[in-house]
Structure formats: C-alpha cells, structure tokens
mmCIF file of the protein (N, C-alpha, C, O) and its ligand, coordinates in Angstrom:
data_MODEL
# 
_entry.id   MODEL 
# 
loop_
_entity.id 
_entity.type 
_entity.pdbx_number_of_molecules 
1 polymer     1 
2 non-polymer 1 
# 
_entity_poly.entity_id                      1 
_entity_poly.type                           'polypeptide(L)' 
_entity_poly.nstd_linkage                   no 
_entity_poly.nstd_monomer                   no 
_entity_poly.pdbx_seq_one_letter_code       
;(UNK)(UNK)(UNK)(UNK)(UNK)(UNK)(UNK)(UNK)(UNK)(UNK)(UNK)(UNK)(UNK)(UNK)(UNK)(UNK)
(UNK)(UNK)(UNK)(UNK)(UNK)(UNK)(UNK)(UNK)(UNK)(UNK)(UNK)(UNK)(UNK)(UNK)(UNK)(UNK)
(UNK)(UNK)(UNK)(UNK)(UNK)(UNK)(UNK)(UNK)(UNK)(UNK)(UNK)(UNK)(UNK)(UNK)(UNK)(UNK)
(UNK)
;
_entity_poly.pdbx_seq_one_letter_code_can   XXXXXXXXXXXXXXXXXXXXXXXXXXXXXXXXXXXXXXXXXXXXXXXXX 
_entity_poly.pdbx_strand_id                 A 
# 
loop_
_entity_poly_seq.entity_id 
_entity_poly_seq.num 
_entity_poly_seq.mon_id 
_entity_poly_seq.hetero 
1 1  UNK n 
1 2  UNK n 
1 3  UNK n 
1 4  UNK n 
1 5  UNK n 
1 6  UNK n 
1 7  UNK n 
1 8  UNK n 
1 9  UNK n 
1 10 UNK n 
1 11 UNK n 
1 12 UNK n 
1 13 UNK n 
1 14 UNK n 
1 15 UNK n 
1 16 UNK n 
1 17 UNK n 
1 18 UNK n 
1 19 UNK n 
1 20 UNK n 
1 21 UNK n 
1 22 UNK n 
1 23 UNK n 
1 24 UNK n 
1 25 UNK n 
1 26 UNK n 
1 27 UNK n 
1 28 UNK n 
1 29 UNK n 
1 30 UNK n 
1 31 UNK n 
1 32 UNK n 
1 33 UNK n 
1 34 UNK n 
1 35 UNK n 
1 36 UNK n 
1 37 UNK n 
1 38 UNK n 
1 39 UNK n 
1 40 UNK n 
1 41 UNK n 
1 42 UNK n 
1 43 UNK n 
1 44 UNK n 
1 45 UNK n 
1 46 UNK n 
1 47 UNK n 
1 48 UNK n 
1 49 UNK n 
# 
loop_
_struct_asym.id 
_struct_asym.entity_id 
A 1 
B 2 
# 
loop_
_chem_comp.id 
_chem_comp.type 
_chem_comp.mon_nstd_flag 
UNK 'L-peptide linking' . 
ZN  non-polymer         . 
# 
_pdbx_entity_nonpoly.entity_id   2 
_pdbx_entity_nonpoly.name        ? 
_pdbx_entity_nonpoly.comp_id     ZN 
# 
_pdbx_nonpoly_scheme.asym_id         B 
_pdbx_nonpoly_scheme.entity_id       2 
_pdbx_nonpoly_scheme.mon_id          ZN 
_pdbx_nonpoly_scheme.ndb_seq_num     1 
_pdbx_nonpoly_scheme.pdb_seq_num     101 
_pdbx_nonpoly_scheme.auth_seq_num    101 
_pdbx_nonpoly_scheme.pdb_mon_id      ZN 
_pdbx_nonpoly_scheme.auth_mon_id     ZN 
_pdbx_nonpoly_scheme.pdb_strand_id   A 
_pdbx_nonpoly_scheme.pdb_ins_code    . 
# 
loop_
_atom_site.group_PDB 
_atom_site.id 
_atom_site.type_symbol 
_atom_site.label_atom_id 
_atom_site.label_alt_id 
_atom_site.label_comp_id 
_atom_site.label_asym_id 
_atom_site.label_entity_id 
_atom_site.label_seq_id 
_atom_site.pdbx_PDB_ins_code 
_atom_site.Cartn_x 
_atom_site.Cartn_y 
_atom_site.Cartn_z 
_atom_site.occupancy 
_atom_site.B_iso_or_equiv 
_atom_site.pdbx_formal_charge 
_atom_site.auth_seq_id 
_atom_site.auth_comp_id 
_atom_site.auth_asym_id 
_atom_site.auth_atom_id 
_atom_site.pdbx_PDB_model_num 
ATOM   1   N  N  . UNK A 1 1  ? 0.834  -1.211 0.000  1.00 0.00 ? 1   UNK A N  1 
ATOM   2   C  CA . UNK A 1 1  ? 0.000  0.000  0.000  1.00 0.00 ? 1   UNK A CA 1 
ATOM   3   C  C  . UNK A 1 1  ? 0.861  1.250  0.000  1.00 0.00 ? 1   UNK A C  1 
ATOM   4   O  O  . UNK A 1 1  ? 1.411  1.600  1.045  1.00 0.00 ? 1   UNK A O  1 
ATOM   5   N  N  . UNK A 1 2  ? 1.036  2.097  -1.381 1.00 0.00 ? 2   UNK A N  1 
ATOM   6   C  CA . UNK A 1 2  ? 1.610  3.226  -1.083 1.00 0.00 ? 2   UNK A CA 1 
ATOM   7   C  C  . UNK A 1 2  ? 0.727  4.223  0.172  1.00 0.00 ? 2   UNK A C  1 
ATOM   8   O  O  . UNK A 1 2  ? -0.478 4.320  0.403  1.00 0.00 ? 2   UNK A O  1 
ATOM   9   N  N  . UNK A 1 3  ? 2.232  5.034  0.977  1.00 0.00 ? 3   UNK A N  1 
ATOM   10  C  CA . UNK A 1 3  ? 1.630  5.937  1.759  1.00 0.00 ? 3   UNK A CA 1 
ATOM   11  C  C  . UNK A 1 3  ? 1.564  7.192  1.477  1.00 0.00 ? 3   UNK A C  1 
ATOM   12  O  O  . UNK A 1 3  ? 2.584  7.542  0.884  1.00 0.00 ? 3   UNK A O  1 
ATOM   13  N  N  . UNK A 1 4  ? 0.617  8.262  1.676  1.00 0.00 ? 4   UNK A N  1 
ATOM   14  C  CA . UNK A 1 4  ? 1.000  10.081 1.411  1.00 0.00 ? 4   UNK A CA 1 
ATOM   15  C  C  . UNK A 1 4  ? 1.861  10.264 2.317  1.00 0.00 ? 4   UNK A C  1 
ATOM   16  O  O  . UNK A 1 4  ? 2.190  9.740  3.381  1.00 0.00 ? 4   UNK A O  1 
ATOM   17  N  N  . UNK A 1 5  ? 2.301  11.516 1.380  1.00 0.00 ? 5   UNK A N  1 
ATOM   18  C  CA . UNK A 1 5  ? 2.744  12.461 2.050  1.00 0.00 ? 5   UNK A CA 1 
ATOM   19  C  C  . UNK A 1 5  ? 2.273  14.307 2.493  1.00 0.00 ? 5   UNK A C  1 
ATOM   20  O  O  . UNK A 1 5  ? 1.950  15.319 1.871  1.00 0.00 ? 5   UNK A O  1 
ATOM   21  N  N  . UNK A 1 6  ? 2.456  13.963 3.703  1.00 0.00 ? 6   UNK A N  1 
ATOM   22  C  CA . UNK A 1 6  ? 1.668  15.210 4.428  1.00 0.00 ? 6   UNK A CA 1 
ATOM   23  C  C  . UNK A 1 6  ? 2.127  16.244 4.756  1.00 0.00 ? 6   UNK A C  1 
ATOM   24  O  O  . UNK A 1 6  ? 2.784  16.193 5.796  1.00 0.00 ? 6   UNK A O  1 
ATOM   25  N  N  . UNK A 1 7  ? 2.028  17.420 4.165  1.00 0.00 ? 7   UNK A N  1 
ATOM   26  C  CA . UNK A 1 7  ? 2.266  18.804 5.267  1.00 0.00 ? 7   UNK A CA 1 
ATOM   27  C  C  . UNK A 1 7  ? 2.222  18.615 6.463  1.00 0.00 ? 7   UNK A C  1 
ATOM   28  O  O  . UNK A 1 7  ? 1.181  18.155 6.932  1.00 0.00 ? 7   UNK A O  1 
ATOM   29  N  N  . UNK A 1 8  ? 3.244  18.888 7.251  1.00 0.00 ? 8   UNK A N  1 
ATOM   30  C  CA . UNK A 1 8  ? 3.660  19.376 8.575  1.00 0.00 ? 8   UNK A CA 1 
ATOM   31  C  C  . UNK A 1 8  ? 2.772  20.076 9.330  1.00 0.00 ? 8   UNK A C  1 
ATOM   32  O  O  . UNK A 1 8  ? 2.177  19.724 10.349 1.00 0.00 ? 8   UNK A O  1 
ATOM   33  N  N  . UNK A 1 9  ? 2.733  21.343 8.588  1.00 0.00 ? 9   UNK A N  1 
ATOM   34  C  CA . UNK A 1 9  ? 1.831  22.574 9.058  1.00 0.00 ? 9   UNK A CA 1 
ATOM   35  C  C  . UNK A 1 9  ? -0.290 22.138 8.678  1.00 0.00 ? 9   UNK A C  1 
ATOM   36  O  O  . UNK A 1 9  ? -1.224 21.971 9.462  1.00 0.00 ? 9   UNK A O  1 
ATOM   37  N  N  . UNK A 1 10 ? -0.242 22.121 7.647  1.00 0.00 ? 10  UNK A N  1 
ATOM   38  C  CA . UNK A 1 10 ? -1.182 22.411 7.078  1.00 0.00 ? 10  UNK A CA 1 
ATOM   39  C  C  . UNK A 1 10 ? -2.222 20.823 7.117  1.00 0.00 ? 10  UNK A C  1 
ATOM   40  O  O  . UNK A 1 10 ? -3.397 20.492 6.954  1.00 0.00 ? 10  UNK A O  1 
ATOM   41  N  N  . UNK A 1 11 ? -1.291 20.383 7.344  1.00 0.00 ? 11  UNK A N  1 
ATOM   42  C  CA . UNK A 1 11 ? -1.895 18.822 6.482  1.00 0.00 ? 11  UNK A CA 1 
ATOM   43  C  C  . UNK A 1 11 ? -2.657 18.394 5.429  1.00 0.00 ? 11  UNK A C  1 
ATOM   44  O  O  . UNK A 1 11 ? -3.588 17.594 5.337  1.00 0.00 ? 11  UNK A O  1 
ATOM   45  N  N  . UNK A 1 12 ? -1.936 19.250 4.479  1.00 0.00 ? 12  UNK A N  1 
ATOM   46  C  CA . UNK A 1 12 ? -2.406 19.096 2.896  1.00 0.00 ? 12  UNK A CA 1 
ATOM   47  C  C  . UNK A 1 12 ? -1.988 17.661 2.389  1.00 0.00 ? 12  UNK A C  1 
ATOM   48  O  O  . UNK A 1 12 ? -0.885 17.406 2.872  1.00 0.00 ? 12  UNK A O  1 
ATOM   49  N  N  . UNK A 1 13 ? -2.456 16.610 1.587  1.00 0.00 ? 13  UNK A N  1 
ATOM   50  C  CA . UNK A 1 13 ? -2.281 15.631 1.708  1.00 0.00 ? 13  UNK A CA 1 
ATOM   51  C  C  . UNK A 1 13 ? -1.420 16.021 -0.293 1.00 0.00 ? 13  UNK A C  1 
ATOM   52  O  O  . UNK A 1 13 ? -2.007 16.167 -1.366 1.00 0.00 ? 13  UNK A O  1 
ATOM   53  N  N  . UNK A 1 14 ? -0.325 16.046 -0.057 1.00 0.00 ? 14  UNK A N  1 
ATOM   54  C  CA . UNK A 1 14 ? 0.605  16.097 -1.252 1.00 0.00 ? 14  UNK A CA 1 
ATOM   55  C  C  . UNK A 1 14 ? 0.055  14.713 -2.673 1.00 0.00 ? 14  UNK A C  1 
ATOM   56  O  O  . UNK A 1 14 ? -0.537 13.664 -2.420 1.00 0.00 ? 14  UNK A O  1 
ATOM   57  N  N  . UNK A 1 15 ? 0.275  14.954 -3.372 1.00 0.00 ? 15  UNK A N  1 
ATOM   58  C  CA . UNK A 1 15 ? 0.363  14.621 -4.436 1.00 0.00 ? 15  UNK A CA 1 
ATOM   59  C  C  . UNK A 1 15 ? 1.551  13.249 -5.210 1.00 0.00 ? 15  UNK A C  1 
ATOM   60  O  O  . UNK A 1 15 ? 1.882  12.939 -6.355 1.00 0.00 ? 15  UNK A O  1 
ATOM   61  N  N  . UNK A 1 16 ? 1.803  12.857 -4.096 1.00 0.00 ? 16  UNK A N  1 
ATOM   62  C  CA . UNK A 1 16 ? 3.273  11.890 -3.822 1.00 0.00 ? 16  UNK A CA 1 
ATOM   63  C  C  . UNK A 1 16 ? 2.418  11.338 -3.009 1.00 0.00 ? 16  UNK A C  1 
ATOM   64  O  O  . UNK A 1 16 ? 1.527  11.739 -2.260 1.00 0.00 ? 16  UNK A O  1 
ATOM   65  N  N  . UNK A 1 17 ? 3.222  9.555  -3.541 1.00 0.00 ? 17  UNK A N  1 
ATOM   66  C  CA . UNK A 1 17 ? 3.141  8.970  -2.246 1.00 0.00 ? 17  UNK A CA 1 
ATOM   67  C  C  . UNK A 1 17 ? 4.388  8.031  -2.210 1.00 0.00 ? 17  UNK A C  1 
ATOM   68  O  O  . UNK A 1 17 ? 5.104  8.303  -3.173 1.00 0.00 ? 17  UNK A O  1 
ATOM   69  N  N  . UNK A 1 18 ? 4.873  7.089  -1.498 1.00 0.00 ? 18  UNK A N  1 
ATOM   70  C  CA . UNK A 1 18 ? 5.740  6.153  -1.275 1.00 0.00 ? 18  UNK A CA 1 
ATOM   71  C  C  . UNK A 1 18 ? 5.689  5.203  -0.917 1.00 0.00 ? 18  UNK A C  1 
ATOM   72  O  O  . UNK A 1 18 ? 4.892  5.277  0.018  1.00 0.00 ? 18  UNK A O  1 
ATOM   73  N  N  . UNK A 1 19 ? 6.135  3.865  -1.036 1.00 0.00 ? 19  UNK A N  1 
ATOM   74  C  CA . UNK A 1 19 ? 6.306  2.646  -1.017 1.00 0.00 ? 19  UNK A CA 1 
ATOM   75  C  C  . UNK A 1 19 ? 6.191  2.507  0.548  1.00 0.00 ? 19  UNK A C  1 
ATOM   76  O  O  . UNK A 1 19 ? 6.028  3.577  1.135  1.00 0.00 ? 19  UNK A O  1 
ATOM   77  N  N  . UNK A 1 20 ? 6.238  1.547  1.201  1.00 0.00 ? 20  UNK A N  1 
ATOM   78  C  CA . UNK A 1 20 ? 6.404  0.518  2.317  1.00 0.00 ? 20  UNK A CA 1 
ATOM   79  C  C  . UNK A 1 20 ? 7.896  0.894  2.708  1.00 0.00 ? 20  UNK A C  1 
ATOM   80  O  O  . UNK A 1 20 ? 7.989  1.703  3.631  1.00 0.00 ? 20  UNK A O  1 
ATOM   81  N  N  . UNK A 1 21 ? 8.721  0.571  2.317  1.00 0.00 ? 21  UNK A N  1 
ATOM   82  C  CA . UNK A 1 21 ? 9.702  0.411  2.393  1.00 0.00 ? 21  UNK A CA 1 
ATOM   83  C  C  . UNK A 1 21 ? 10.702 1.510  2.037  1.00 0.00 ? 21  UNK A C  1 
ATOM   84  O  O  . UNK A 1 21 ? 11.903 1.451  2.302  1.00 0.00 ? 21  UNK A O  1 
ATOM   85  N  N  . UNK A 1 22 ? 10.125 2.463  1.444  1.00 0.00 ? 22  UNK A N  1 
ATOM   86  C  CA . UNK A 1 22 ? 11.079 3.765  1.129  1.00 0.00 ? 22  UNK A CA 1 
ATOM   87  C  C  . UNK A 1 22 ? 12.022 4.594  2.014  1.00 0.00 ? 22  UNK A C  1 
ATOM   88  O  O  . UNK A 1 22 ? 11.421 4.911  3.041  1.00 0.00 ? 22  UNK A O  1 
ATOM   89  N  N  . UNK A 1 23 ? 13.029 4.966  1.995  1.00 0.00 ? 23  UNK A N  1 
ATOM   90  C  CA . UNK A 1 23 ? 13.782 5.775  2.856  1.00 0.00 ? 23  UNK A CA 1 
ATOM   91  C  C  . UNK A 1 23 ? 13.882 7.100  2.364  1.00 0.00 ? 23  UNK A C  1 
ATOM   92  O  O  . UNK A 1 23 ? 14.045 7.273  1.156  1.00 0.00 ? 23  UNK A O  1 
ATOM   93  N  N  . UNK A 1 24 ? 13.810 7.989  3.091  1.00 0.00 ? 24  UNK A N  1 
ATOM   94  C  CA . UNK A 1 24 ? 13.971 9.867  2.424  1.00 0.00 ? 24  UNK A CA 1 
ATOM   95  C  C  . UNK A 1 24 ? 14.334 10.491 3.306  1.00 0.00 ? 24  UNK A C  1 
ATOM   96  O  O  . UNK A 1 24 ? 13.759 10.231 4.363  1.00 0.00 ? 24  UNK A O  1 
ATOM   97  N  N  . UNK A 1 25 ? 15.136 11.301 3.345  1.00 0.00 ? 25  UNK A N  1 
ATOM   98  C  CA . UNK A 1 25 ? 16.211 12.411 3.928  1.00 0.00 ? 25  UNK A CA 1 
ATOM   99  C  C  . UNK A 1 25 ? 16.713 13.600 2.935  1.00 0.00 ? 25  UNK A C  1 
ATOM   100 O  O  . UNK A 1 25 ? 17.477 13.261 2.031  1.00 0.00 ? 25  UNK A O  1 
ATOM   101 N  N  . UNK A 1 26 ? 16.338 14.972 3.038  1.00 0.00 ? 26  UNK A N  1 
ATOM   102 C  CA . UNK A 1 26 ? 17.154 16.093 2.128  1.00 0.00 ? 26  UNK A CA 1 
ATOM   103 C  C  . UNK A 1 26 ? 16.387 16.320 1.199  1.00 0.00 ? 26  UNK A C  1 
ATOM   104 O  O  . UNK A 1 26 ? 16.756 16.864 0.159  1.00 0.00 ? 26  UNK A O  1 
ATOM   105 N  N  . UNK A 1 27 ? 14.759 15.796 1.515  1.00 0.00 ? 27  UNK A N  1 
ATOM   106 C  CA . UNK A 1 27 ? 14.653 16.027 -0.441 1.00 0.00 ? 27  UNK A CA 1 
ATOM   107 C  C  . UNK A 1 27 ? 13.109 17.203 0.606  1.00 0.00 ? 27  UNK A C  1 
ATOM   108 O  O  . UNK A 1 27 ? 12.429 16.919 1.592  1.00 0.00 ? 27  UNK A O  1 
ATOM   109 N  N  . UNK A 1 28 ? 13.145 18.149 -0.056 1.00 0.00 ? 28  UNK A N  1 
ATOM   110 C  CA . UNK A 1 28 ? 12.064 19.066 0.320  1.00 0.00 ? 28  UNK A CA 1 
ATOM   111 C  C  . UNK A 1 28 ? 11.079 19.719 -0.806 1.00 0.00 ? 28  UNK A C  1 
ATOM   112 O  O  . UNK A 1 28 ? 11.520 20.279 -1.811 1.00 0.00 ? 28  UNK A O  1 
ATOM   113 N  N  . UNK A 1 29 ? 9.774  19.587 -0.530 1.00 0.00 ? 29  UNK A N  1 
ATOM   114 C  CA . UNK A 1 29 ? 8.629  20.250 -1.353 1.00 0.00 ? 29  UNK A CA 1 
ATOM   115 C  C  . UNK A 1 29 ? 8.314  21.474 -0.607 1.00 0.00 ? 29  UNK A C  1 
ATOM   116 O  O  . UNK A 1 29 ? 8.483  21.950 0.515  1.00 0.00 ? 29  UNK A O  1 
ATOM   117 N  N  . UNK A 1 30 ? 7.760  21.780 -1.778 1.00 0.00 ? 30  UNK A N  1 
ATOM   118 C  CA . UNK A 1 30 ? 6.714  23.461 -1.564 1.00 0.00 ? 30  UNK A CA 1 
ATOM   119 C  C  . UNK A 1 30 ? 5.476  22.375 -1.713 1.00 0.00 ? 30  UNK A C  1 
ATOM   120 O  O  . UNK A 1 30 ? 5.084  21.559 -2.548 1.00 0.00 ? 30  UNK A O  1 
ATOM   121 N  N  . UNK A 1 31 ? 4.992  22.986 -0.041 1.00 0.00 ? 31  UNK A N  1 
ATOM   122 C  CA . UNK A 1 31 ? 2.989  22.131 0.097  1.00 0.00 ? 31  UNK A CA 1 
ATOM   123 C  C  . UNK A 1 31 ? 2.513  23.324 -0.694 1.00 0.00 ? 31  UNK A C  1 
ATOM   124 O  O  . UNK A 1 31 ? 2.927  24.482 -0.747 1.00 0.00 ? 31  UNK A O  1 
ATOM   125 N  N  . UNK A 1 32 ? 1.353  22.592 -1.392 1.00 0.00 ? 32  UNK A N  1 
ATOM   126 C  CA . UNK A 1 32 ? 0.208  22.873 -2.091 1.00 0.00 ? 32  UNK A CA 1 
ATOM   127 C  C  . UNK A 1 32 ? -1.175 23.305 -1.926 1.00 0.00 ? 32  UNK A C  1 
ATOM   128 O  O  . UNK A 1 32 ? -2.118 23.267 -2.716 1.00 0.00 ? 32  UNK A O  1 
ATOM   129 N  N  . UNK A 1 33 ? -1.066 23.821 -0.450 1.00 0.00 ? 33  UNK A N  1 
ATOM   130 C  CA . UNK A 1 33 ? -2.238 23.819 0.089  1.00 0.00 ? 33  UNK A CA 1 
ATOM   131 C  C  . UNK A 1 33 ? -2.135 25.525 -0.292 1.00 0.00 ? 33  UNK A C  1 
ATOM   132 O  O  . UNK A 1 33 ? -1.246 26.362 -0.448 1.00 0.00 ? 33  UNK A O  1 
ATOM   133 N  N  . UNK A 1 34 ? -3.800 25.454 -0.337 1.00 0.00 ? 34  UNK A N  1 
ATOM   134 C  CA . UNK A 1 34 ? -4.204 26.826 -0.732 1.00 0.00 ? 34  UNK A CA 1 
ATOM   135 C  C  . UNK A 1 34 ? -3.088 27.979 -0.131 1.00 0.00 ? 34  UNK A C  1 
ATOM   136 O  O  . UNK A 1 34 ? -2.284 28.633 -0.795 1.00 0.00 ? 34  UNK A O  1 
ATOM   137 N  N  . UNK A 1 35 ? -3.304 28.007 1.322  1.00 0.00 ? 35  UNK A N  1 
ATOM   138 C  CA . UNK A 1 35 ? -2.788 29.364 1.743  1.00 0.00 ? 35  UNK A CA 1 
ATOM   139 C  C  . UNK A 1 35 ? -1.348 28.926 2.615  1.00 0.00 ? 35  UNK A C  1 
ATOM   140 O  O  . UNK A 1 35 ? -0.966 29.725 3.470  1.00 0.00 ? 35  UNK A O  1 
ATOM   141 N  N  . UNK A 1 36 ? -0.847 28.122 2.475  1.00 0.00 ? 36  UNK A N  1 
ATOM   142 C  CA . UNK A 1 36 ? 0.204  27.343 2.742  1.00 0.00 ? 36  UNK A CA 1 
ATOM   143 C  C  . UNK A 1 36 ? 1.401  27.418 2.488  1.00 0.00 ? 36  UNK A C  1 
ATOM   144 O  O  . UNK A 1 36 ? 2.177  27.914 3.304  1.00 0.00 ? 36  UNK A O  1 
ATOM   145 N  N  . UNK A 1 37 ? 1.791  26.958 1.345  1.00 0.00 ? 37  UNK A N  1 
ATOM   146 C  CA . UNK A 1 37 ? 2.646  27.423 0.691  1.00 0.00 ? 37  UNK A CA 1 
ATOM   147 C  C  . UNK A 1 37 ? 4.300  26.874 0.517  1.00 0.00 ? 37  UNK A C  1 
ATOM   148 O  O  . UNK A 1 37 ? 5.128  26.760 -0.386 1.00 0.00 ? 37  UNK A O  1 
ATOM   149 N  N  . UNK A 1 38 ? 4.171  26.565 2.314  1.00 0.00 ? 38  UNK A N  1 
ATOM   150 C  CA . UNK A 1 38 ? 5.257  26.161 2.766  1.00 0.00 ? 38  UNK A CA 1 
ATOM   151 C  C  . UNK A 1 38 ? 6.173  25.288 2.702  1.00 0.00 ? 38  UNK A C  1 
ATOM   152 O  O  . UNK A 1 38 ? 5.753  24.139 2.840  1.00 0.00 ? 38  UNK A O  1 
ATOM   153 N  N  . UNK A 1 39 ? 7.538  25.420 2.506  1.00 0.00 ? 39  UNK A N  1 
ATOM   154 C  CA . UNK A 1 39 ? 8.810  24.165 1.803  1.00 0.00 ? 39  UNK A CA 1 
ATOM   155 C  C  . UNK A 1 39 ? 8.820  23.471 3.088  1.00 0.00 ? 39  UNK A C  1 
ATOM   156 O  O  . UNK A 1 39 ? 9.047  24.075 4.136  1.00 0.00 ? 39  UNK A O  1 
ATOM   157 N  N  . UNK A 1 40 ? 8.583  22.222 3.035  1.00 0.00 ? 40  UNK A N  1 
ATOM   158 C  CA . UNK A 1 40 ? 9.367  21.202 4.316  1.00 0.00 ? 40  UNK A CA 1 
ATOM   159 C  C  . UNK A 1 40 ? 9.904  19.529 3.572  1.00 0.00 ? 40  UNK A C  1 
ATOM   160 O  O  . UNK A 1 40 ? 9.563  18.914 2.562  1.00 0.00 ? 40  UNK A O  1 
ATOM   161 N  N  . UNK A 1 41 ? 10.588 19.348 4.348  1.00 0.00 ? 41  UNK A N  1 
ATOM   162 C  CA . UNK A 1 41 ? 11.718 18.169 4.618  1.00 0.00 ? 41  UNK A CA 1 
ATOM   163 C  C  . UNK A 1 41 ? 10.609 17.258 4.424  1.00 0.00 ? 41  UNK A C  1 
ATOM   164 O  O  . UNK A 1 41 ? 9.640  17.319 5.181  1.00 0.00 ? 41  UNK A O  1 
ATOM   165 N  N  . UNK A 1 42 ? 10.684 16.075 3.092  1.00 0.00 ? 42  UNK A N  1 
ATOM   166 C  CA . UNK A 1 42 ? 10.055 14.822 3.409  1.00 0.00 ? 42  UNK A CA 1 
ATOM   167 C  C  . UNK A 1 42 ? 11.311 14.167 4.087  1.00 0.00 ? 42  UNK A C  1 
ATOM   168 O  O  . UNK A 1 42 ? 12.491 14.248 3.746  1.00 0.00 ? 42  UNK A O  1 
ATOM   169 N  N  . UNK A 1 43 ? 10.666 13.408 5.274  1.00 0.00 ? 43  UNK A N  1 
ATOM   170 C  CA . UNK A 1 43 ? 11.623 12.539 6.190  1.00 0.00 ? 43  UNK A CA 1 
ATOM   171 C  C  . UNK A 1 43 ? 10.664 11.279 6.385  1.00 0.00 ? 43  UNK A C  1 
ATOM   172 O  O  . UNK A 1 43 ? 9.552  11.284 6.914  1.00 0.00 ? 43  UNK A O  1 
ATOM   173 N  N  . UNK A 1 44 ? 11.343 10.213 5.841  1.00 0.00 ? 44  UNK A N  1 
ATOM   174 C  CA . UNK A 1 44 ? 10.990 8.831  5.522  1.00 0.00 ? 44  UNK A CA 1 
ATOM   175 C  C  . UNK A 1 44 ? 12.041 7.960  6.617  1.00 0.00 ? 44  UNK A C  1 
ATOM   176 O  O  . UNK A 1 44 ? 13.163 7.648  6.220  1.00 0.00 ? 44  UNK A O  1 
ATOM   177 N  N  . UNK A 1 45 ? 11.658 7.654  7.796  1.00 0.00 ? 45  UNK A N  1 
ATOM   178 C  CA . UNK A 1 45 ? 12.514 6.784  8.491  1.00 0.00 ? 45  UNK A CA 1 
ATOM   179 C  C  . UNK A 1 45 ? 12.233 5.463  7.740  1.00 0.00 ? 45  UNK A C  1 
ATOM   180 O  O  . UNK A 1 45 ? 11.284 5.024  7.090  1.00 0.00 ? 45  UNK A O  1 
ATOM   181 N  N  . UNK A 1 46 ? 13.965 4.823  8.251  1.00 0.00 ? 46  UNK A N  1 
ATOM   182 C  CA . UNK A 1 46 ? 13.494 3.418  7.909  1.00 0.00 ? 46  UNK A CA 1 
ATOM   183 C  C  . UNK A 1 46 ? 12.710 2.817  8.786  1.00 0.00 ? 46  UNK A C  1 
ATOM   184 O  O  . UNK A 1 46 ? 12.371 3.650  9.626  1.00 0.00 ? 46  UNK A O  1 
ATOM   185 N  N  . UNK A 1 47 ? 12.162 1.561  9.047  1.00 0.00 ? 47  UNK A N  1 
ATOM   186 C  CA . UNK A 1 47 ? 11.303 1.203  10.351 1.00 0.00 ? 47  UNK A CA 1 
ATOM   187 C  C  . UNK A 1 47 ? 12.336 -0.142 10.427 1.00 0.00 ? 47  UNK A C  1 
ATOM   188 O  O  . UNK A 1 47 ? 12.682 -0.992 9.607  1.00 0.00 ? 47  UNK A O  1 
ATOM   189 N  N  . UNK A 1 48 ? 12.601 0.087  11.661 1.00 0.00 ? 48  UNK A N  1 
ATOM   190 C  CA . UNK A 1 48 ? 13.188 -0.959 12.429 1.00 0.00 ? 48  UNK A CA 1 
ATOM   191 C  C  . UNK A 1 48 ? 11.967 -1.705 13.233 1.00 0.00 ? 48  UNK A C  1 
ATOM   192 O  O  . UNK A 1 48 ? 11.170 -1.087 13.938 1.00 0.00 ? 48  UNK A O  1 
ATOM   193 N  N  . UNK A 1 49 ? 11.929 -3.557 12.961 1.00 0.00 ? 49  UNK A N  1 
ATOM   194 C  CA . UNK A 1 49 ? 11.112 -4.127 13.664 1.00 0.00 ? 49  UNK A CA 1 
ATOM   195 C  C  . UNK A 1 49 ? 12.122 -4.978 14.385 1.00 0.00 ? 49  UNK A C  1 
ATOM   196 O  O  . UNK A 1 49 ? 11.754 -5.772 15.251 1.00 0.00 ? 49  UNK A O  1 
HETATM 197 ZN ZN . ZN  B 2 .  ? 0.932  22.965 4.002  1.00 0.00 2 101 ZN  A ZN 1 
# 
C-alpha cells in the first residue's frame, strides 16, 4: 500500500506517495495547500522491527 505524504503545518495531503519500504532524507517540497505554501523536509525513516 503506497503511503501520502503530508504537510507538517497544514496537512495538505501532497500529491506523492511512497512505497512501504522507502527511505527519504534532504529532499524538500513546496505544500500545495491553498494558503500554505510552505517548503518542508520529506523525512521517511526506515522502520526498524
Ligand atoms: Zn501545508
């Protein structure tokens, strides 16, 4: 099941999503939300079980 990705602030539900298993660090969007606007850090931990 891919997952979204969410604004921080706003919780605009982005237009991306990612795998199960994906890792992300350094890579940053401009959210899309109407009055929003705002660049933040997608941060994808790995999951340790
Ligand atoms: Zn936002």
């Amino acid at each position: 099941m891919p997952h979204k990705v969410k604004c921080p602030y706003c919780g605009y539900e982005m237009p991306l999503t990612y795998a199960e298993k994906a890792v992300c660090r350094g890579v940053f969007i401009r959210c899309k939300g109407r009055n929003c606007k705002r660049v933040f850090e997608i941060k994808i931990e790995e999951k340790t079980k």
